[in-house]
MDAnalysis code that builds the backbone (N, CA, C; Angstrom):
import MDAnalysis as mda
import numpy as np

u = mda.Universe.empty(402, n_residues=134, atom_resindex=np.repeat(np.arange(134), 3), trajectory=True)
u.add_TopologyAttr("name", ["N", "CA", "C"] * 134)
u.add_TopologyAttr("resid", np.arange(1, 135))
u.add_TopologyAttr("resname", ["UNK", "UNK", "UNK", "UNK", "UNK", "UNK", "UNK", "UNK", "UNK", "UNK", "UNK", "UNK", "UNK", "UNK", "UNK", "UNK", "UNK", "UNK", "UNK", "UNK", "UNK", "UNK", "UNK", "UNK", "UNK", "UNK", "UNK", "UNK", "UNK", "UNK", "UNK", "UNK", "UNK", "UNK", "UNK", "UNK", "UNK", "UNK", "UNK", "UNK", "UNK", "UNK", "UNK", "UNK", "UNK", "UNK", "UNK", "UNK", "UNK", "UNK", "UNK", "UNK", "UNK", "UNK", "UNK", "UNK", "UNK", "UNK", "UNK", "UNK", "UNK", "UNK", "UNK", "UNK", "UNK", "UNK", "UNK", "UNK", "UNK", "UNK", "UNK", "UNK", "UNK", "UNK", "UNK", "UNK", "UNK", "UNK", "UNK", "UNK", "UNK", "UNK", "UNK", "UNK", "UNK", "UNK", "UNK", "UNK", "UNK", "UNK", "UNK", "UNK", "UNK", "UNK", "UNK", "UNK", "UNK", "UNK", "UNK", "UNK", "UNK", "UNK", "UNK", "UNK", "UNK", "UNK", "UNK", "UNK", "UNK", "UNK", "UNK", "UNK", "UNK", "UNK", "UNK", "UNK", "UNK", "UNK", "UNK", "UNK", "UNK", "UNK", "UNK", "UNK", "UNK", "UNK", "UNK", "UNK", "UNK", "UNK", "UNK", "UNK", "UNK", "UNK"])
u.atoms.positions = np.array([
    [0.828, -1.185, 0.000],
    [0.000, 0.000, 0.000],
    [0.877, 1.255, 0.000],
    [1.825, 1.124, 0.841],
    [2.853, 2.617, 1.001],
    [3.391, 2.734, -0.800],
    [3.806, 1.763, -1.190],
    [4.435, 1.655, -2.784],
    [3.277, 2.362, -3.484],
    [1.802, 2.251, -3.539],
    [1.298, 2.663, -4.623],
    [1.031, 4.256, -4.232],
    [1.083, 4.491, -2.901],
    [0.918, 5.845, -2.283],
    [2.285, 6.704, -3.310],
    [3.309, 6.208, -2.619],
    [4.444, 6.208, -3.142],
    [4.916, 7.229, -4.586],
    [3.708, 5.833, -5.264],
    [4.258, 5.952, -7.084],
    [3.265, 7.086, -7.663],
    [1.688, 7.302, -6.814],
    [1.020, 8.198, -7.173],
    [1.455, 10.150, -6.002],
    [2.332, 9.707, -5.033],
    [2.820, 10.814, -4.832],
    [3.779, 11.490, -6.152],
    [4.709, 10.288, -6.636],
    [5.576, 10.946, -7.514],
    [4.612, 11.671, -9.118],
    [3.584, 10.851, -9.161],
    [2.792, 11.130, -10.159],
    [2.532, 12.448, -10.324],
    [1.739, 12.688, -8.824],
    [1.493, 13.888, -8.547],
    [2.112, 15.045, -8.325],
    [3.892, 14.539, -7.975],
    [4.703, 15.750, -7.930],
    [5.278, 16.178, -9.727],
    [5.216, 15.095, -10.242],
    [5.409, 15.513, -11.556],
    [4.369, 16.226, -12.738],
    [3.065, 16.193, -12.097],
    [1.964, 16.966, -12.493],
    [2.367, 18.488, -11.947],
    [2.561, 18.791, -11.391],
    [2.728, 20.380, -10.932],
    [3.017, 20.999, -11.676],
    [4.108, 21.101, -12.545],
    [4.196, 22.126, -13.651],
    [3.368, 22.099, -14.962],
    [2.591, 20.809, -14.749],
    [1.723, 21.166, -16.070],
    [0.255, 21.776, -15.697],
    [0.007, 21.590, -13.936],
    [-1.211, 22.548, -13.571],
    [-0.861, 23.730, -13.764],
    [0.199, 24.371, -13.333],
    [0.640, 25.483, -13.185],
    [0.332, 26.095, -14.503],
    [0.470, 25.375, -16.156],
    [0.391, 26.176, -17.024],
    [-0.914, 26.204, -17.504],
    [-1.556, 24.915, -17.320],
    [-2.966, 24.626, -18.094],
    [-3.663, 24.261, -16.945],
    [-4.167, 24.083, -15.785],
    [-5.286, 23.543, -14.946],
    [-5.970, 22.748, -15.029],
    [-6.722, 23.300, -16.132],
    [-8.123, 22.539, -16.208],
    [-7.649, 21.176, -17.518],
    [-6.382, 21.632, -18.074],
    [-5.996, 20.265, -18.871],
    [-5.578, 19.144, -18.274],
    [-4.688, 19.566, -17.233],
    [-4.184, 18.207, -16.173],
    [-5.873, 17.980, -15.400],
    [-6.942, 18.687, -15.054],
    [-7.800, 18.252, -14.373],
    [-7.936, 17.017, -15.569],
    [-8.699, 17.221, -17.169],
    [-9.332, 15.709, -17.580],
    [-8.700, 14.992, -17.448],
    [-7.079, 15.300, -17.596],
    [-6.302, 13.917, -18.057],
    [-6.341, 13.403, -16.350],
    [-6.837, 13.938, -15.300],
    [-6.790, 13.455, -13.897],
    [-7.635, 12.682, -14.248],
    [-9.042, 13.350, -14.938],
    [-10.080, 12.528, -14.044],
    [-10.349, 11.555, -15.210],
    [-9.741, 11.406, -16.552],
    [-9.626, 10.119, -17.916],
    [-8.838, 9.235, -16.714],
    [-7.736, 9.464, -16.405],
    [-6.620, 8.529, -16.077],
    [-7.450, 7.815, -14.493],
    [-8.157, 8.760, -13.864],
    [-8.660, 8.422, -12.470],
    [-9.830, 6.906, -12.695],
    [-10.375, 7.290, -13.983],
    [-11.160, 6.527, -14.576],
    [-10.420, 4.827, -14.592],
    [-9.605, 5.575, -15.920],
    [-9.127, 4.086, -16.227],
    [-8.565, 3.360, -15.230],
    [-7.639, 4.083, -14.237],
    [-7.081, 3.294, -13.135],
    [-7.951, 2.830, -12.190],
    [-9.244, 2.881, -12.057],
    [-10.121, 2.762, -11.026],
    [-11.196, 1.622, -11.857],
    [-10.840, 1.319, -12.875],
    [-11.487, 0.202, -13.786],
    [-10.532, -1.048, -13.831],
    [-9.057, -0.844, -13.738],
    [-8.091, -1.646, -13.542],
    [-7.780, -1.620, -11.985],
    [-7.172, -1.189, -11.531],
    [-6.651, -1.680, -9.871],
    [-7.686, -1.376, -8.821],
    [-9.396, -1.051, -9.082],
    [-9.925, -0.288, -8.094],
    [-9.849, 1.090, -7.527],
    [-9.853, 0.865, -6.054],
    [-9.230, 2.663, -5.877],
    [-7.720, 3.155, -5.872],
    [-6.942, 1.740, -5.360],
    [-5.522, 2.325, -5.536],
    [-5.036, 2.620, -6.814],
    [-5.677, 1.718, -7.948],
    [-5.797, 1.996, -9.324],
    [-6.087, 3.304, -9.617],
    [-7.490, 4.082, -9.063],
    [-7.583, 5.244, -9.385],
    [-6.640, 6.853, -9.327],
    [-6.240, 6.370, -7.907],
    [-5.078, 7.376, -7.483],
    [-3.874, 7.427, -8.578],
    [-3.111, 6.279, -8.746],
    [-2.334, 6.341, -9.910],
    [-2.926, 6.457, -10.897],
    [-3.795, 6.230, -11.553],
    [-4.325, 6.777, -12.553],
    [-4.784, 7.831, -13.397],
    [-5.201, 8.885, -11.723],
    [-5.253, 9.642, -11.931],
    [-3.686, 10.904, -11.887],
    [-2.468, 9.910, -11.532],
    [-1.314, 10.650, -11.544],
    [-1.037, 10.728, -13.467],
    [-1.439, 9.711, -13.126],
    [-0.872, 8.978, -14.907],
    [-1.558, 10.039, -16.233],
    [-3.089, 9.939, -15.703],
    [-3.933, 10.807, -16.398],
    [-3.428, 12.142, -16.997],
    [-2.838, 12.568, -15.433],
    [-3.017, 14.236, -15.329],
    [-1.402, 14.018, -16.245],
    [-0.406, 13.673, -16.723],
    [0.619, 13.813, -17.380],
    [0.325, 14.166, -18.646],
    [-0.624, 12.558, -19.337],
    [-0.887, 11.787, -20.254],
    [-1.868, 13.031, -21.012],
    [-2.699, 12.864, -20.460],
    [-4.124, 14.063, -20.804],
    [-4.888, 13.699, -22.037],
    [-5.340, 14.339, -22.521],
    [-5.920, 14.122, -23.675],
    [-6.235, 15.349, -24.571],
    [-7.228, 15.881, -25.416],
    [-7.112, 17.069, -25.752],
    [-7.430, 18.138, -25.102],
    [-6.357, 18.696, -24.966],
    [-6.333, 20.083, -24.121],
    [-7.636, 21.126, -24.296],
    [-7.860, 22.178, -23.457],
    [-8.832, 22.805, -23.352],
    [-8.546, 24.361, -24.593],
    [-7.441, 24.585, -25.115],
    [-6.645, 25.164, -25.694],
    [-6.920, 24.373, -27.335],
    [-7.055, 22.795, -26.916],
    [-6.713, 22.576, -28.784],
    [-8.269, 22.338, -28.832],
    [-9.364, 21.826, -27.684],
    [-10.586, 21.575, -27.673],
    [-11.753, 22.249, -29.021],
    [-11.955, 23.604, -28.622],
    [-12.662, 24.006, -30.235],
    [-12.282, 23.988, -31.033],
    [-10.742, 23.732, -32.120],
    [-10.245, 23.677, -33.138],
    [-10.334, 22.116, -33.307],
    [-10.469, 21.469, -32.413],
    [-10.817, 20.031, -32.459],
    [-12.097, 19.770, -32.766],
    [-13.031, 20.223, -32.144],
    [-14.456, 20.176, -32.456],
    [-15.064, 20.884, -34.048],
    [-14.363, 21.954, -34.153],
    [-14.329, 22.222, -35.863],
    [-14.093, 21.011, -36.681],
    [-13.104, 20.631, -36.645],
    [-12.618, 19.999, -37.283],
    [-13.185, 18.544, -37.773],
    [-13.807, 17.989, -36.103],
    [-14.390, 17.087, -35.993],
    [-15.824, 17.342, -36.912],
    [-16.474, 18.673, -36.838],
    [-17.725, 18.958, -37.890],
    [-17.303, 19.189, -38.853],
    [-16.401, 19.538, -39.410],
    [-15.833, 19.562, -41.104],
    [-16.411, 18.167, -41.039],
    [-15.691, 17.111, -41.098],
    [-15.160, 15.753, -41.044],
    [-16.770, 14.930, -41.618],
    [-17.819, 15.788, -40.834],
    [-19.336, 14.928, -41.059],
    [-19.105, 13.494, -41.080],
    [-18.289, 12.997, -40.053],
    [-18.785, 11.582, -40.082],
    [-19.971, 11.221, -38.983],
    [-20.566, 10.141, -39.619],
    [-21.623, 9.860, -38.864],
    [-22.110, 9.674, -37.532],
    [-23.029, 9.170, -36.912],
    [-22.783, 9.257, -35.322],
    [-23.630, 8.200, -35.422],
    [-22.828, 7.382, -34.033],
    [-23.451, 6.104, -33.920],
    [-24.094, 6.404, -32.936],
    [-25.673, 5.678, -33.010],
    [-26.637, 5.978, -31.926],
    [-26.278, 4.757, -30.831],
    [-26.112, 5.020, -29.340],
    [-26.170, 4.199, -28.662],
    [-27.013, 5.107, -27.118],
    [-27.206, 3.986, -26.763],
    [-29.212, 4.053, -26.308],
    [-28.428, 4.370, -24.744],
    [-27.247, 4.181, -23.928],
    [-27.212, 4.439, -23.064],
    [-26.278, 5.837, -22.664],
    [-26.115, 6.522, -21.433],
    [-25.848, 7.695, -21.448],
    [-24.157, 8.243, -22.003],
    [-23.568, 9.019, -22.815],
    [-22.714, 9.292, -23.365],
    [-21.672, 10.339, -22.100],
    [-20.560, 9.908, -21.369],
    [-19.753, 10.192, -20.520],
    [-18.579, 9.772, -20.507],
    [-17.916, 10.250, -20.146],
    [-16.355, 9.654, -19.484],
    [-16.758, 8.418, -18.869],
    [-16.099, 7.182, -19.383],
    [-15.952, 6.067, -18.601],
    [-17.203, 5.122, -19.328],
    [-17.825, 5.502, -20.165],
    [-18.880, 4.901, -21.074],
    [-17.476, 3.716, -21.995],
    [-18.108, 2.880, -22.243],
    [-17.583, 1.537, -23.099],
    [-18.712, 1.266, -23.827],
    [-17.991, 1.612, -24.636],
    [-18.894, 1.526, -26.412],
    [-19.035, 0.279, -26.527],
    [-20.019, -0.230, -27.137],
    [-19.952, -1.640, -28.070],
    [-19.061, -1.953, -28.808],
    [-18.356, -3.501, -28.751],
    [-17.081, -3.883, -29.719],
    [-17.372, -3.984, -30.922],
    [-18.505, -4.209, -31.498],
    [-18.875, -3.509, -33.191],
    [-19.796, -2.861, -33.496],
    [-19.982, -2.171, -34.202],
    [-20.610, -1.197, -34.679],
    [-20.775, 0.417, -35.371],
    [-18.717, 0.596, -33.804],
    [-18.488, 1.876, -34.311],
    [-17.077, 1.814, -34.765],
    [-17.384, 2.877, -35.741],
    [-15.916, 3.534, -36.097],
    [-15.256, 4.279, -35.421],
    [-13.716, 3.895, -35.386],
    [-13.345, 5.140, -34.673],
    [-12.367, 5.703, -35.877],
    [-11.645, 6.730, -35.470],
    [-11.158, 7.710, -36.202],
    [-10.118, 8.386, -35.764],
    [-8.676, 7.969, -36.722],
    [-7.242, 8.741, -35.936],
    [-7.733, 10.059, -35.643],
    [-7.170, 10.698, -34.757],
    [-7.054, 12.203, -34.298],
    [-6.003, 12.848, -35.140],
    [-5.685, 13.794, -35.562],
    [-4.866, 14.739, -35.967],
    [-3.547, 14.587, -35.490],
    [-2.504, 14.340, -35.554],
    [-0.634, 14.176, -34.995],
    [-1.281, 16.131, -33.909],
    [-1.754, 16.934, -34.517],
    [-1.279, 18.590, -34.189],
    [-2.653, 18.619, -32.838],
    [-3.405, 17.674, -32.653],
    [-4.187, 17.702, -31.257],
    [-3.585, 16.757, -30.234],
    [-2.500, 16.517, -30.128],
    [-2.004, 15.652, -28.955],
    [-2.241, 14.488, -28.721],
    [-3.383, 13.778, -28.749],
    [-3.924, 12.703, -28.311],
    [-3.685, 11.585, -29.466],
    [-2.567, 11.227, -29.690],
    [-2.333, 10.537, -30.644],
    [-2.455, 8.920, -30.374],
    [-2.170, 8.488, -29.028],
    [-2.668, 7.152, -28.604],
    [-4.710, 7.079, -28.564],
    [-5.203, 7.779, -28.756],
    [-6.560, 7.857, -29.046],
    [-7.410, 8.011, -29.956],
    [-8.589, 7.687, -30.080],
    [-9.270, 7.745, -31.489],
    [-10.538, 8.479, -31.054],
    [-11.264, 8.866, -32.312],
    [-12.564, 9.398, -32.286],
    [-13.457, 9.143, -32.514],
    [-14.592, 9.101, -32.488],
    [-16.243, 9.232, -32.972],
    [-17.154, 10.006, -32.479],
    [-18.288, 9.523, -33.163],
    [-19.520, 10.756, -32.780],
    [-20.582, 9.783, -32.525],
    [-20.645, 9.500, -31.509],
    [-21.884, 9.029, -30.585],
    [-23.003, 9.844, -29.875],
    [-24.247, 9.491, -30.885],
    [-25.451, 10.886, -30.174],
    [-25.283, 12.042, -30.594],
    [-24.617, 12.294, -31.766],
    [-23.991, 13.860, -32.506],
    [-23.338, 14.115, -31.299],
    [-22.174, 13.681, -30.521],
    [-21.579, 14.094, -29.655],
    [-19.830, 13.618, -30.260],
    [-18.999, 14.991, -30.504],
    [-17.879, 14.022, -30.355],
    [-16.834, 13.064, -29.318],
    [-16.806, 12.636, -29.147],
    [-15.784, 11.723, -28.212],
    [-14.424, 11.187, -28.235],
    [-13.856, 11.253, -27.059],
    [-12.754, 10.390, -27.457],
    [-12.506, 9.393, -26.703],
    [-11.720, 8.157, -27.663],
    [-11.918, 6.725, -26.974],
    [-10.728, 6.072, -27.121],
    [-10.191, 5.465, -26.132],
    [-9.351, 4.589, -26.104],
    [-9.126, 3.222, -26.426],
    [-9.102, 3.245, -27.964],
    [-9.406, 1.834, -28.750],
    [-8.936, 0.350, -28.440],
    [-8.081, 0.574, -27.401],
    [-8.043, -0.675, -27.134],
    [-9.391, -1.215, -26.060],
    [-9.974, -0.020, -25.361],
    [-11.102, -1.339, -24.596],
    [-12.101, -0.201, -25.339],
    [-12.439, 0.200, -25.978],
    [-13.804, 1.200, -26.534],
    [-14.483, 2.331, -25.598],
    [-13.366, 2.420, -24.127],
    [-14.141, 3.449, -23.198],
    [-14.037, 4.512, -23.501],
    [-14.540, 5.606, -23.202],
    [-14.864, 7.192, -23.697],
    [-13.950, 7.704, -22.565],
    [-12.992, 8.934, -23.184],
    [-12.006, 8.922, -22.138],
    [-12.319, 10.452, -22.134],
    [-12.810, 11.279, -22.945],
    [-13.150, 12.489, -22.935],
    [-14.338, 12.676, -23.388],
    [-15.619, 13.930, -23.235],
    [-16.396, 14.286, -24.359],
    [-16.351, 15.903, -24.638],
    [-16.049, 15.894, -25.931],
    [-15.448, 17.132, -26.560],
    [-16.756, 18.050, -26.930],
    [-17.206, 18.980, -25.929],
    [-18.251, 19.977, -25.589],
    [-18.043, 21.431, -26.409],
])
């Protein structure tokens, strides 16, 4: 238990300079990463996860509307799915497409779609929604 305290103290001391510049960007990648780690190890999972998150991030609040443009240029379709569209949602394993992100929005380990005319972003290896791009 002290080890995972430990590894998510260091997490967290190495997050500091990226709150300091962006805030609210280390907040998603806290609360994406708080997610995923709390789906894998439980709660000690979450704590690191959420160290991991807040590094990792996803699209910044800065690249967010040039992302969402972009994403409506794009008119790809939106897959209807019947239950509620959030962080931590796991898509169905067929049905949807996802869609590289741009190299110039950061999130290059992640993919996209539009679920509910909503865009999203998902982490293609298990189909969970790791952001929703508002």
């Amino acid at each position: 238990m002290k080890n995972i305290f430990l590894i998510a103290g260091v997490f967290t001391a190495l997050a500091i300079p990226a709150t300091v510049n962006a805030q609210s960007d280390t907040t998603i990648g806290a609360g994406a990463g708080a997610v995923t780690g709390a789906v894998v190890g439980g709660p000690p999972g979450a704590v690191v996860g959420a160290g991991i998150g807040a590094i990792a991030g996803a699209i910044s609040d800065a690249n967010r509307p040039r992302f969402r443009e972009y994403s409506e240029r794009e008119h790809r379709p939106s897959f209807k799915y019947d239950g509620e569209v959030h962080v931590g949602t796991e898509l169905p394993k067929s049905g949807v497409t996802y869609y590289e992100v741009p190299r110039e929005y950061g999130a290059r380990e992640y993919r996209y779609t539009v679920v509910n005319d909503r865009t999203v972003l998902v982490d293609p290896r298990n189909g969970r929604i790791i952001q929703v791009i508002d």
